[in-house]
N, CA, C and O atoms as a Tinker XYZ file with bonds, in Angstrom:
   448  protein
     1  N    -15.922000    1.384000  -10.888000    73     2
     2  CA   -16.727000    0.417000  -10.160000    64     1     3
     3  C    -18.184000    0.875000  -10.180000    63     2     4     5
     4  O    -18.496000    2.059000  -10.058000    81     3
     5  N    -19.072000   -0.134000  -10.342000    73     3     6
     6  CA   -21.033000    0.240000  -10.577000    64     5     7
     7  C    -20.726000    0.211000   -9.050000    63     6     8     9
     8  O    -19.913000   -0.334000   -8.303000    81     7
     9  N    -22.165000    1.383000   -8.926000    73     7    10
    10  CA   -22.610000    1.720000   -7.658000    64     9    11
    11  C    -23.284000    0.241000   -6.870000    63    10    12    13
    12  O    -23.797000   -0.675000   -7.511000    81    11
    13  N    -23.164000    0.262000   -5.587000    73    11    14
    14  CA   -23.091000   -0.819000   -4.446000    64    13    15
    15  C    -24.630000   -1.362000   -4.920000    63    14    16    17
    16  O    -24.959000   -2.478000   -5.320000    81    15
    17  N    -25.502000   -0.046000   -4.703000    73    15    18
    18  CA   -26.769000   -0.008000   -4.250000    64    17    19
    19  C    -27.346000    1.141000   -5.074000    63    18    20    21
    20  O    -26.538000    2.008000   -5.407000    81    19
    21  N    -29.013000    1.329000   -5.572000    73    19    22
    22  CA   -29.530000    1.903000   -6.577000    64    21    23
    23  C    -30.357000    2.759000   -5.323000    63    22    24    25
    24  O    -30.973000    2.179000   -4.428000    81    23
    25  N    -30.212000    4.661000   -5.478000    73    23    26
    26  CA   -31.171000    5.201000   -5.165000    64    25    27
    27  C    -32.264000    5.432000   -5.478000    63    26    28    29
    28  O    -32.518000    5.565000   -6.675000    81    27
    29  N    -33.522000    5.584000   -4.258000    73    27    30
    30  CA   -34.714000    6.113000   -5.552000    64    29    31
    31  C    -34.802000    7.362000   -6.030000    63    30    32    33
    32  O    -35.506000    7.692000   -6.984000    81    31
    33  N    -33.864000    8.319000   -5.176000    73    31    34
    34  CA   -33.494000    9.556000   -5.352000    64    33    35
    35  C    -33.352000    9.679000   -7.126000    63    34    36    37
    36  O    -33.817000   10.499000   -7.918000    81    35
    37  N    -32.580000    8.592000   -7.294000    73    35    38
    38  CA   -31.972000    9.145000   -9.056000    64    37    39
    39  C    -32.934000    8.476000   -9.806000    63    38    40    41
    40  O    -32.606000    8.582000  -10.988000    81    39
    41  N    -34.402000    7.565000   -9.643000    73    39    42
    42  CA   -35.387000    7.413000  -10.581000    64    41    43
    43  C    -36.332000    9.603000  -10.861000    63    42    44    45
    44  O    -36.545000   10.161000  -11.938000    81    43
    45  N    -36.542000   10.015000   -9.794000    73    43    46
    46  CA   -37.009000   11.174000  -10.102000    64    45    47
    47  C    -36.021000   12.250000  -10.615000    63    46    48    49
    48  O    -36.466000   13.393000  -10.719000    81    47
    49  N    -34.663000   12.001000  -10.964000    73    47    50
    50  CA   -34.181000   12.954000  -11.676000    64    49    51
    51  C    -33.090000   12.158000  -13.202000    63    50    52    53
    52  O    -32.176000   12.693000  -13.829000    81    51
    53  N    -33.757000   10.586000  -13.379000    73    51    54
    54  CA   -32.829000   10.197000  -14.090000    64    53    55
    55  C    -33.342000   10.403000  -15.770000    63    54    56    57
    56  O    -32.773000    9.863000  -16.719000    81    55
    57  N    -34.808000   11.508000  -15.898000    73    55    58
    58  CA   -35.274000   11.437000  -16.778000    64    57    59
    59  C    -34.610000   13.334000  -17.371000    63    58    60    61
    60  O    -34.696000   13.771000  -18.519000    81    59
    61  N    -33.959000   14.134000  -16.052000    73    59    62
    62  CA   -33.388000   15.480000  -16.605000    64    61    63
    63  C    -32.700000   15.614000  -17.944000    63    62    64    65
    64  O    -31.877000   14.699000  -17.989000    81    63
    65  N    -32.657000   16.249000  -18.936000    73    63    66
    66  CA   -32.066000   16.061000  -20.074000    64    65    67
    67  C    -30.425000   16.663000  -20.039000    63    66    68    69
    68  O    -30.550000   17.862000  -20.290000    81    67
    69  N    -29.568000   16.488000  -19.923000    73    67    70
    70  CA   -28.466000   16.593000  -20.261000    64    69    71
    71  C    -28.029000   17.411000  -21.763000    63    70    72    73
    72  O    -27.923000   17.025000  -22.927000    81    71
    73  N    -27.829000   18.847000  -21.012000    73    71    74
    74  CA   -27.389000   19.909000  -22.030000    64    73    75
    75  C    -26.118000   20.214000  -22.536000    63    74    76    77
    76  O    -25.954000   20.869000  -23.565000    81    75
    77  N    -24.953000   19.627000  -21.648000    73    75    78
    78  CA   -23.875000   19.153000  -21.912000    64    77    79
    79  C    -23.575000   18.485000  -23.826000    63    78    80    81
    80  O    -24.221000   17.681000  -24.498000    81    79
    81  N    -22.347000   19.275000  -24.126000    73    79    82
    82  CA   -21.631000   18.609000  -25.180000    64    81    83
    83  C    -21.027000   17.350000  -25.078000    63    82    84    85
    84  O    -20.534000   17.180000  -23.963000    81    83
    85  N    -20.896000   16.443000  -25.819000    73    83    86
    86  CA   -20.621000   14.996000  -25.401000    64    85    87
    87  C    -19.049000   14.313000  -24.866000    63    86    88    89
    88  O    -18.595000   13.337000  -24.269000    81    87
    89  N    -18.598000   15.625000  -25.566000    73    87    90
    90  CA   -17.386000   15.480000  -24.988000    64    89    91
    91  C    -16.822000   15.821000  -23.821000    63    90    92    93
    92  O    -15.804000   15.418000  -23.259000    81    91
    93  N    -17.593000   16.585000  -23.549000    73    91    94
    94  CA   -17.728000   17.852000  -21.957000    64    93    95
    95  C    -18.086000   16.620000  -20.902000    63    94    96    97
    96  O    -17.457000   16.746000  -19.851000    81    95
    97  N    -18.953000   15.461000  -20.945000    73    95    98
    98  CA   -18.978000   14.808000  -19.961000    64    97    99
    99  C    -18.143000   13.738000  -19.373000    63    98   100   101
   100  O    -17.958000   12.554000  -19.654000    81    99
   101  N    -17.579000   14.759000  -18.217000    73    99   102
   102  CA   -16.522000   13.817000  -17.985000    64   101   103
   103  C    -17.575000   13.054000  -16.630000    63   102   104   105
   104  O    -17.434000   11.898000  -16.232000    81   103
   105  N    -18.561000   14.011000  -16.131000    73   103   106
   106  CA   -19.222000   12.901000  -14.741000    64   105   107
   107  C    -20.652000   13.244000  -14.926000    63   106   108   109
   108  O    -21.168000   14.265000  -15.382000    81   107
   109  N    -21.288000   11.906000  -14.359000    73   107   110
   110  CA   -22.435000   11.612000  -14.794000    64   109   111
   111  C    -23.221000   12.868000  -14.387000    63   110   112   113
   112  O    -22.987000   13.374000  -13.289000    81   111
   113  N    -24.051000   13.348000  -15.129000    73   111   114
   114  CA   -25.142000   14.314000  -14.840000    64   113   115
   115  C    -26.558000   13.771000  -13.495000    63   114   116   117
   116  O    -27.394000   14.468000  -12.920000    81   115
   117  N    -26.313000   12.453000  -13.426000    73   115   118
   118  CA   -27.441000   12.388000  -12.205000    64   117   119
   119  C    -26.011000   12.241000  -10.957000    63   118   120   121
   120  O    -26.377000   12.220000   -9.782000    81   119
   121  N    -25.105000   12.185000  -11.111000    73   119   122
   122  CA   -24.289000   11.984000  -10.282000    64   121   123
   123  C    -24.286000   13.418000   -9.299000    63   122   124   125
   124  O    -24.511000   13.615000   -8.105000    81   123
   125  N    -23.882000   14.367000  -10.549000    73   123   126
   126  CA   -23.858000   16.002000  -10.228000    64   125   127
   127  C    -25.146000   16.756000   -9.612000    63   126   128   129
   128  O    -25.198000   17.898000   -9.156000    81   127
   129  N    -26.221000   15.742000   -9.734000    73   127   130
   130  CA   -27.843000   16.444000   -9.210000    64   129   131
   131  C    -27.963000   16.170000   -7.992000    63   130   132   133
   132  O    -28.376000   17.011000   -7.193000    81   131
   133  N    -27.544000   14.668000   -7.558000    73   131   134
   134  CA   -27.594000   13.738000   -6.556000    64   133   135
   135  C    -26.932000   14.561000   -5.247000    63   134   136   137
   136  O    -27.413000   15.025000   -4.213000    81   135
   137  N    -25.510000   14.501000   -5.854000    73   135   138
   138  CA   -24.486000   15.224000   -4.906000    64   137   139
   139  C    -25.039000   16.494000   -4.780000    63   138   140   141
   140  O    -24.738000   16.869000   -3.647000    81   139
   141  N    -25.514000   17.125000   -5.193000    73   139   142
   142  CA   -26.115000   18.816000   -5.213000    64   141   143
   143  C    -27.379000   18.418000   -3.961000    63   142   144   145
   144  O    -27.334000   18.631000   -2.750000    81   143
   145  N    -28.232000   17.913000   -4.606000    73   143   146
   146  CA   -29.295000   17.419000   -3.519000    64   145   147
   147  C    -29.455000   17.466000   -1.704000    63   146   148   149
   148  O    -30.165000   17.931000   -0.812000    81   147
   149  N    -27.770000   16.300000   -2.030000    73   147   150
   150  CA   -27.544000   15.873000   -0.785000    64   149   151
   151  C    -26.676000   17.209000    0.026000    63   150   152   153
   152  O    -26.925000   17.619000    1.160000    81   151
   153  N    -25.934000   17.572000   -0.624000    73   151   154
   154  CA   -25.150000   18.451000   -0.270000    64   153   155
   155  C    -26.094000   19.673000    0.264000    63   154   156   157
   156  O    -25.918000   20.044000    1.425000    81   155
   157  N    -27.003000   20.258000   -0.466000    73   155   158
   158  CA   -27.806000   21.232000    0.048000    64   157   159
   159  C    -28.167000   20.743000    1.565000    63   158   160   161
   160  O    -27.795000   21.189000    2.651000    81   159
   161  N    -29.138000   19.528000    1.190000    73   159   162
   162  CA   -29.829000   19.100000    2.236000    64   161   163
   163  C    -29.065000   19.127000    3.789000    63   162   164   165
   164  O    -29.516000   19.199000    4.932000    81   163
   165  N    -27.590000   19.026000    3.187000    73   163   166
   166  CA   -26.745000   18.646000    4.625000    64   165   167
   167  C    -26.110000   20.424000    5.051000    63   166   168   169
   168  O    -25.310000   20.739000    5.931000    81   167
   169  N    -26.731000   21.187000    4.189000    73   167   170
   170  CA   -25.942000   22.748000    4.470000    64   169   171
   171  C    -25.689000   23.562000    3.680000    63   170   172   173
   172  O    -26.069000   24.720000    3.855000    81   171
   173  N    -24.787000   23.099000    2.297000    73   171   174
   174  CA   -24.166000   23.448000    1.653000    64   173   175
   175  C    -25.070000   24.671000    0.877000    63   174   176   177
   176  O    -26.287000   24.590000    0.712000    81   175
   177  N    -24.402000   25.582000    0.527000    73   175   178
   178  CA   -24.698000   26.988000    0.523000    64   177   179
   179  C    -24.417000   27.540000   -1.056000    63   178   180   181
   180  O    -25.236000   28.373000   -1.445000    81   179
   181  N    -23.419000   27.190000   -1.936000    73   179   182
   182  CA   -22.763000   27.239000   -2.659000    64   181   183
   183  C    -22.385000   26.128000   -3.325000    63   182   184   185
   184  O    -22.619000   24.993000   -2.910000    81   183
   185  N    -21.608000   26.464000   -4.697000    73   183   186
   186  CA   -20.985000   25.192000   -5.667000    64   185   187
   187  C    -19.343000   25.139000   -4.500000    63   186   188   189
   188  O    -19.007000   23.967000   -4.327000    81   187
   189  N    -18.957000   25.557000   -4.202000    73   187   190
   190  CA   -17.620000   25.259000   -3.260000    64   189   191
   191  C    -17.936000   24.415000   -2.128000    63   190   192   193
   192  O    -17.161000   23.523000   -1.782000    81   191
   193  N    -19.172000   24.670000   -1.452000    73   191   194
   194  CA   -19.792000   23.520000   -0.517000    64   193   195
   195  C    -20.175000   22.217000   -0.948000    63   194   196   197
   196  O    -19.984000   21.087000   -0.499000    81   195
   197  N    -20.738000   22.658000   -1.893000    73   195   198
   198  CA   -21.453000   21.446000   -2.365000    64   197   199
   199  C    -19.392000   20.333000   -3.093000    63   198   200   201
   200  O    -18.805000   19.271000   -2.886000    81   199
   201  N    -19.284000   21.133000   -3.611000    73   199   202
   202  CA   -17.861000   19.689000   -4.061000    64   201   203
   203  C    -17.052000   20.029000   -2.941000    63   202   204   205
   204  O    -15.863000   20.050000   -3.258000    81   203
   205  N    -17.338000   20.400000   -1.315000    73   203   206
   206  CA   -16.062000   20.141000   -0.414000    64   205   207
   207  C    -17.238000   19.496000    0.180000    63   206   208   209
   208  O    -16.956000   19.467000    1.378000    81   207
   209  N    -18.269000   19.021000    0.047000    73   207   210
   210  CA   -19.420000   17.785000    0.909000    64   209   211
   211  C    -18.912000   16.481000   -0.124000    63   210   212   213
   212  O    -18.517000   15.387000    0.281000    81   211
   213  N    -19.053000   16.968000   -1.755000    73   211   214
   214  CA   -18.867000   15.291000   -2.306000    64   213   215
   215  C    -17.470000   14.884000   -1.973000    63   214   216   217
   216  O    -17.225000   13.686000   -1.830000    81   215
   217  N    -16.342000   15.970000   -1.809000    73   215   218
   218  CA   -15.046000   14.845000   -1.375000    64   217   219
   219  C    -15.087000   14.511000   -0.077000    63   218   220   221
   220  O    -14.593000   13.404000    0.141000    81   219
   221  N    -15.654000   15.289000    1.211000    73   219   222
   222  CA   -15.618000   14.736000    2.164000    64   221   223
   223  C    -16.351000   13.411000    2.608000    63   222   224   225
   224  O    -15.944000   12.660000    3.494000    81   223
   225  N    -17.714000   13.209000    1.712000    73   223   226
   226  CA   -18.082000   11.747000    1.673000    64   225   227
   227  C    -18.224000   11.167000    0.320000    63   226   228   229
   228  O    -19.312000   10.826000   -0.143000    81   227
   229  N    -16.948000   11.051000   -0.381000    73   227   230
   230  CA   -16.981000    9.986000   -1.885000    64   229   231
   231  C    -16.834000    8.898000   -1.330000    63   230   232   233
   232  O    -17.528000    8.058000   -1.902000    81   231
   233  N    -16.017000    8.295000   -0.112000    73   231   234
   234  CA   -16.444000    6.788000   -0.017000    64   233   235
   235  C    -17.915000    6.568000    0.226000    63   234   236   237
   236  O    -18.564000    5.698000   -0.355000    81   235
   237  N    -18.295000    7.218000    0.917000    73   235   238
   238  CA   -20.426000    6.916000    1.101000    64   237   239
   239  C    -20.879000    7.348000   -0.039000    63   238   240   241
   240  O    -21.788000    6.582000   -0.360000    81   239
   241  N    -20.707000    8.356000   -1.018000    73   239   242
   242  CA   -21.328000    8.702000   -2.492000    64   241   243
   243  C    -20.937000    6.903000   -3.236000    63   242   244   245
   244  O    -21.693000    5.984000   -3.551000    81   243
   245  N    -19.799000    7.010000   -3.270000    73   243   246
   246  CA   -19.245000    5.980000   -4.217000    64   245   247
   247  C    -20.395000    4.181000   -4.239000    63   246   248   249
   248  O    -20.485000    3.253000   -5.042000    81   247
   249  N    -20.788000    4.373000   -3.425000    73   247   250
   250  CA   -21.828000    3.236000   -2.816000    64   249   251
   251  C    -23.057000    3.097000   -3.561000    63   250   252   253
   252  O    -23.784000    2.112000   -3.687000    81   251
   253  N    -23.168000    4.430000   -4.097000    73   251   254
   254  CA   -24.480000    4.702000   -4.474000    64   253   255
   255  C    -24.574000    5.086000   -6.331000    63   254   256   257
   256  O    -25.256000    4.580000   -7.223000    81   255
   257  N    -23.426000    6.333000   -6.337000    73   255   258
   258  CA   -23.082000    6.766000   -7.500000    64   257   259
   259  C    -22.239000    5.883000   -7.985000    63   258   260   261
   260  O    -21.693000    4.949000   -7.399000    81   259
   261  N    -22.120000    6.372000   -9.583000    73   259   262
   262  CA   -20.410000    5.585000  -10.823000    64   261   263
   263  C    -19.313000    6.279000  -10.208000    63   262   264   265
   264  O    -18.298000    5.711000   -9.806000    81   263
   265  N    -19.568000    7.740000  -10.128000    73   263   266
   266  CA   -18.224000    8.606000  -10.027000    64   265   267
   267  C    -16.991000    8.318000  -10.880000    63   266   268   269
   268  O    -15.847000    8.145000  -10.460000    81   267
   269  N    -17.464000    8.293000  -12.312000    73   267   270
   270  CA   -16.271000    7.645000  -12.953000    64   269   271
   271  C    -15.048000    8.660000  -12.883000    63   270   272   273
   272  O    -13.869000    8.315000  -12.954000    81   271
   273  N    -15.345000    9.503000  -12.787000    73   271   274
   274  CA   -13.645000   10.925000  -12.503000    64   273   275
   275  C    -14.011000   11.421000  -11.194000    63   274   276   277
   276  O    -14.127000   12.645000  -11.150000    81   275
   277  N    -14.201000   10.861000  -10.229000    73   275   278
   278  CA   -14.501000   11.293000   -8.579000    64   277   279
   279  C    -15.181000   11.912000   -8.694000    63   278   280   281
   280  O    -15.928000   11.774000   -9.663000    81   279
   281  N    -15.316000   12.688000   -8.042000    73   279   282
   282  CA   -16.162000   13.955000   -7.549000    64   281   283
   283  C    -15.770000   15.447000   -8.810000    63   282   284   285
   284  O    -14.715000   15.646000   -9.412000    81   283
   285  N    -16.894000   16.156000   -8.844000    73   283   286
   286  CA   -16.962000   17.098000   -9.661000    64   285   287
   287  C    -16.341000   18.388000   -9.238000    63   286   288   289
   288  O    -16.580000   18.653000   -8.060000    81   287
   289  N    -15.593000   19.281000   -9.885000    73   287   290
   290  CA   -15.105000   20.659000   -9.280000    64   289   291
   291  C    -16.253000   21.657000   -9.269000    63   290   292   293
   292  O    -17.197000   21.776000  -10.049000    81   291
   293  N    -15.895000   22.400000   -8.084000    73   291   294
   294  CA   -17.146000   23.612000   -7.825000    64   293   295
   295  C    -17.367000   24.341000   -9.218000    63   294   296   297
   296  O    -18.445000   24.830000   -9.556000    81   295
   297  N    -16.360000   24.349000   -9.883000    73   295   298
   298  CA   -17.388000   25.386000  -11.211000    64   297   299
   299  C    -17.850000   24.420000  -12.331000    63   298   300   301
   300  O    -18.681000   24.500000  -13.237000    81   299
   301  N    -16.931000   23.424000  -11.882000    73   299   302
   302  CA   -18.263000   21.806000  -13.113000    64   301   303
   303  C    -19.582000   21.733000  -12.236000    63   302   304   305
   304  O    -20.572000   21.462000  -12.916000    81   303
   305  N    -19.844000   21.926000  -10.778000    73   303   306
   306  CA   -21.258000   21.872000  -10.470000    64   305   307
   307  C    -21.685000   22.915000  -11.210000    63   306   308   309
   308  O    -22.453000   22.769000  -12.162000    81   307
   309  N    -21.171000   24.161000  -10.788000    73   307   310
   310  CA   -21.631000   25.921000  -11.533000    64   309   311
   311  C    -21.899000   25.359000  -12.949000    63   310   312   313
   312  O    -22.994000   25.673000  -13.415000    81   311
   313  N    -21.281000   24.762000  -13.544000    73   311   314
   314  CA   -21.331000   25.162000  -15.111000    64   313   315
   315  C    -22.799000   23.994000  -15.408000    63   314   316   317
   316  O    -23.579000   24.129000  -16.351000    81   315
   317  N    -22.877000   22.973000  -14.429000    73   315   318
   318  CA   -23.967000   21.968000  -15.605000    64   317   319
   319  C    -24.873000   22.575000  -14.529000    63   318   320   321
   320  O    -25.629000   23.001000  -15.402000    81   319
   321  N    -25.350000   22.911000  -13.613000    73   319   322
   322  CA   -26.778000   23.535000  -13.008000    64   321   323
   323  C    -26.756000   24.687000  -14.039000    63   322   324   325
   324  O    -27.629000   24.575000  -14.899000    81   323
   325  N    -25.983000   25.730000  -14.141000    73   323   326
   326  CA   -26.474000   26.752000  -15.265000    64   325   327
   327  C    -27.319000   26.538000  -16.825000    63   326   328   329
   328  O    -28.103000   27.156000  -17.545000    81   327
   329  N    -26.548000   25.180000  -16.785000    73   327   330
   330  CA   -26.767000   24.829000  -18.444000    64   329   331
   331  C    -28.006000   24.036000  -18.219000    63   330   332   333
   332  O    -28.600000   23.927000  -19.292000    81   331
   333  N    -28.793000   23.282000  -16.988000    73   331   334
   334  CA   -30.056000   22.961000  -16.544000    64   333   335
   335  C    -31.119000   23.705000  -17.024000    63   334   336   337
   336  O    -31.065000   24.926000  -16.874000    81   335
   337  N    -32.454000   23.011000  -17.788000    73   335   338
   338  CA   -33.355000   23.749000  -18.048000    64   337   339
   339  C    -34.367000   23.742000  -16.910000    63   338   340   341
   340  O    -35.144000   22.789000  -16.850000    81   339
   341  N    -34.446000   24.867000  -15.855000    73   339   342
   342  CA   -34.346000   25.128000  -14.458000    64   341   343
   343  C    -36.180000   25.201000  -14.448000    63   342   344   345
   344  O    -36.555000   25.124000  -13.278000    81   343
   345  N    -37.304000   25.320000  -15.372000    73   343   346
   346  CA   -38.607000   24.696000  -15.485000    64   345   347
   347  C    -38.586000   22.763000  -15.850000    63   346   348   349
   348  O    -39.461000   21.960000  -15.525000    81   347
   349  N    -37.476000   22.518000  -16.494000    73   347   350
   350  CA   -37.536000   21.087000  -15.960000    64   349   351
   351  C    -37.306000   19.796000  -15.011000    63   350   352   353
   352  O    -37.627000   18.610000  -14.933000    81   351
   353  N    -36.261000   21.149000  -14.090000    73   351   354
   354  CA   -35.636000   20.480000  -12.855000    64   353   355
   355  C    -36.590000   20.658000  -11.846000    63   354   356   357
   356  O    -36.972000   19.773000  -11.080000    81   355
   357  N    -36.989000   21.892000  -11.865000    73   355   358
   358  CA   -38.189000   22.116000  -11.418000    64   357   359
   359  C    -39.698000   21.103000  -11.280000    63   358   360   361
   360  O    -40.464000   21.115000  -10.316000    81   359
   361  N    -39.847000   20.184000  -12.658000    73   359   362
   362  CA   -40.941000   19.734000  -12.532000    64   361   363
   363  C    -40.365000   18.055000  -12.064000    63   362   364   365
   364  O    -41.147000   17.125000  -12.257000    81   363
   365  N    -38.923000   17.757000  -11.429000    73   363   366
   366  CA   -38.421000   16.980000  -11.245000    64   365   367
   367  C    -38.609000   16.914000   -9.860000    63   366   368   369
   368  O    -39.352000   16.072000   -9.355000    81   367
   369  N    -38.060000   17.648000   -9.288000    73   367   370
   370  CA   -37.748000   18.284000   -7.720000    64   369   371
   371  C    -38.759000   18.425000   -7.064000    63   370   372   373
   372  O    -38.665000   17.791000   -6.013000    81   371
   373  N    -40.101000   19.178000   -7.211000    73   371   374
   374  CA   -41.157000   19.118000   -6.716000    64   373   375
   375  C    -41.792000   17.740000   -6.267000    63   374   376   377
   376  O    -41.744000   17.412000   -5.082000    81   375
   377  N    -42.414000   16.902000   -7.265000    73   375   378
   378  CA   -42.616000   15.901000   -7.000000    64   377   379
   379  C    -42.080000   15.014000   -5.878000    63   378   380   381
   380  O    -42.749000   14.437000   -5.021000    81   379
   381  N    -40.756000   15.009000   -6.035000    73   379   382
   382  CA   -39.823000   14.415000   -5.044000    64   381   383
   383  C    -39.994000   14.728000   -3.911000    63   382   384   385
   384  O    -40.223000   13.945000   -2.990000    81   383
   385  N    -39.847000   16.682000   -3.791000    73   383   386
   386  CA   -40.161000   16.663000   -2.438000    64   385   387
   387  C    -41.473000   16.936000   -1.170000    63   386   388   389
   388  O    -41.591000   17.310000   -0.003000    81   387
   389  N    -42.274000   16.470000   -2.303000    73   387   390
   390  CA   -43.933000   15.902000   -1.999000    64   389   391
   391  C    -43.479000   14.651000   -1.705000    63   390   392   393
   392  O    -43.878000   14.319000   -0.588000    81   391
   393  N    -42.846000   13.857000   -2.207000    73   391   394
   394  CA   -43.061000   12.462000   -1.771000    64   393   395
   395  C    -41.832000   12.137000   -0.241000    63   394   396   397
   396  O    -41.885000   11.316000    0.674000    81   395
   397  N    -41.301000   12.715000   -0.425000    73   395   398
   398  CA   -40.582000   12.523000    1.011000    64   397   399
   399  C    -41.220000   13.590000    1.898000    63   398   400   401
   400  O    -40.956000   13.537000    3.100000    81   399
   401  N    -42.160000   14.710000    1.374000    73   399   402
   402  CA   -42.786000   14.755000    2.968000    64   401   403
   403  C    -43.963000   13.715000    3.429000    63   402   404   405
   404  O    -44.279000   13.282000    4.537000    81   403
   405  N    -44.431000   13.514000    2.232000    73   403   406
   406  CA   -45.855000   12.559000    2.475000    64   405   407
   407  C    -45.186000   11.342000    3.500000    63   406   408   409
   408  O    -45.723000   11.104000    4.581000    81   407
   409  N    -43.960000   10.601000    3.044000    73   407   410
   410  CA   -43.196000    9.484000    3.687000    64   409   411
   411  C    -43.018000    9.942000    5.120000    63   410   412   413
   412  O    -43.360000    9.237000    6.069000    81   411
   413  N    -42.349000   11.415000    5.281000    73   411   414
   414  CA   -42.086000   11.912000    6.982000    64   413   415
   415  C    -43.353000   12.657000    7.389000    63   414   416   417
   416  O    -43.657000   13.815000    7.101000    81   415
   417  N    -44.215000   11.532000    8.307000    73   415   418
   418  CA   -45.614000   12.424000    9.066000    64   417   419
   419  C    -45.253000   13.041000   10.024000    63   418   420   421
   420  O    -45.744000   14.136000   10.297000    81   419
   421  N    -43.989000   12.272000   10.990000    73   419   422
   422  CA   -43.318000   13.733000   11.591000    64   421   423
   423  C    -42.339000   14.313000   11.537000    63   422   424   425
   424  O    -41.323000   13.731000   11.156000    81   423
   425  N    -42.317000   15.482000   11.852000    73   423   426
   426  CA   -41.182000   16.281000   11.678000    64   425   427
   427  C    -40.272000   16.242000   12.808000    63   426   428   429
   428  O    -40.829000   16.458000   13.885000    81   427
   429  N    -38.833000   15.992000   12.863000    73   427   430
   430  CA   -37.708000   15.858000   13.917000    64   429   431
   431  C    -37.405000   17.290000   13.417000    63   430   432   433
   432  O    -37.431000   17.316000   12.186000    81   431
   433  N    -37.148000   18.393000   13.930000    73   431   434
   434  CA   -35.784000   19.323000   13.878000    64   433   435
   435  C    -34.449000   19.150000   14.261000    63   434   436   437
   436  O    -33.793000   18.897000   15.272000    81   435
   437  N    -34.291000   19.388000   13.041000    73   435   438
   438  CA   -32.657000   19.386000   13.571000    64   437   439
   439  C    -31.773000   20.165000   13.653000    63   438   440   441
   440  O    -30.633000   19.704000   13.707000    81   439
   441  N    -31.937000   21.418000   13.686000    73   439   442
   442  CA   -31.105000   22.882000   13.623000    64   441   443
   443  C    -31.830000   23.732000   15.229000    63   442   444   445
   444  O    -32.075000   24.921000   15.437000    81   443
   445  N    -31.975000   22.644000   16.023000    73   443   446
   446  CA   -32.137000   23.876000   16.756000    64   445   447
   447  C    -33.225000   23.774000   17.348000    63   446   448
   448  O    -33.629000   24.692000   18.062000    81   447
């Protein structure tokens, strides 16, 4: 099933190049950035956090993402962030998160 609704999250990382063999992709590479993203953002510490955040919300991912083979296993996150050329994610990520602070003038805490 196509995603519900289009993030703008995945225009600033839908240009990352995909180092993956063609056969190796079984899930989308902005799918795997997205979920990493969010997953950090919400805690996640690790590739075991990060794919026990995408199964605990694939019905709310699924809205957004293809997820054509569900959710990704912790060492398929490990294996395509490794294989990331980590000066180009880099010049991805930054930007982005200039533009969502520029968007939040204030800051809520939420840890405390």
């Amino acid at each position: 099933m196509p995603p519900v609704r289009e993030l703008a999250l995945a225009s600033s990382f839908a240009t990352v190049n995909d180092p993956r063999i063609e056969r190796t992709k079984a899930h989308n590479l902005l799918d795997s950035i997205i979920i990493t993203l969010c997953a950090v953002i919400g805690g996640a510490d690790d590739w075991v956090g990060v794919a026990e955040f995408g199964t605990s919300n694939e019905a709310w991912l699924k809205e957004c993402l293809g997820l054509p083979n569900g959710i990704p296993s912790h060492t398929t996150f490990g294996r395509v962030f490794a294989r990331i050329d980590p000066e180009q994610f880099q010049q991805r990520v930054l930007p982005w998160i200039k533009a969502v602070q520029t968007v939040r003038t204030n800051v809520i805490a939420i840890d405390g």
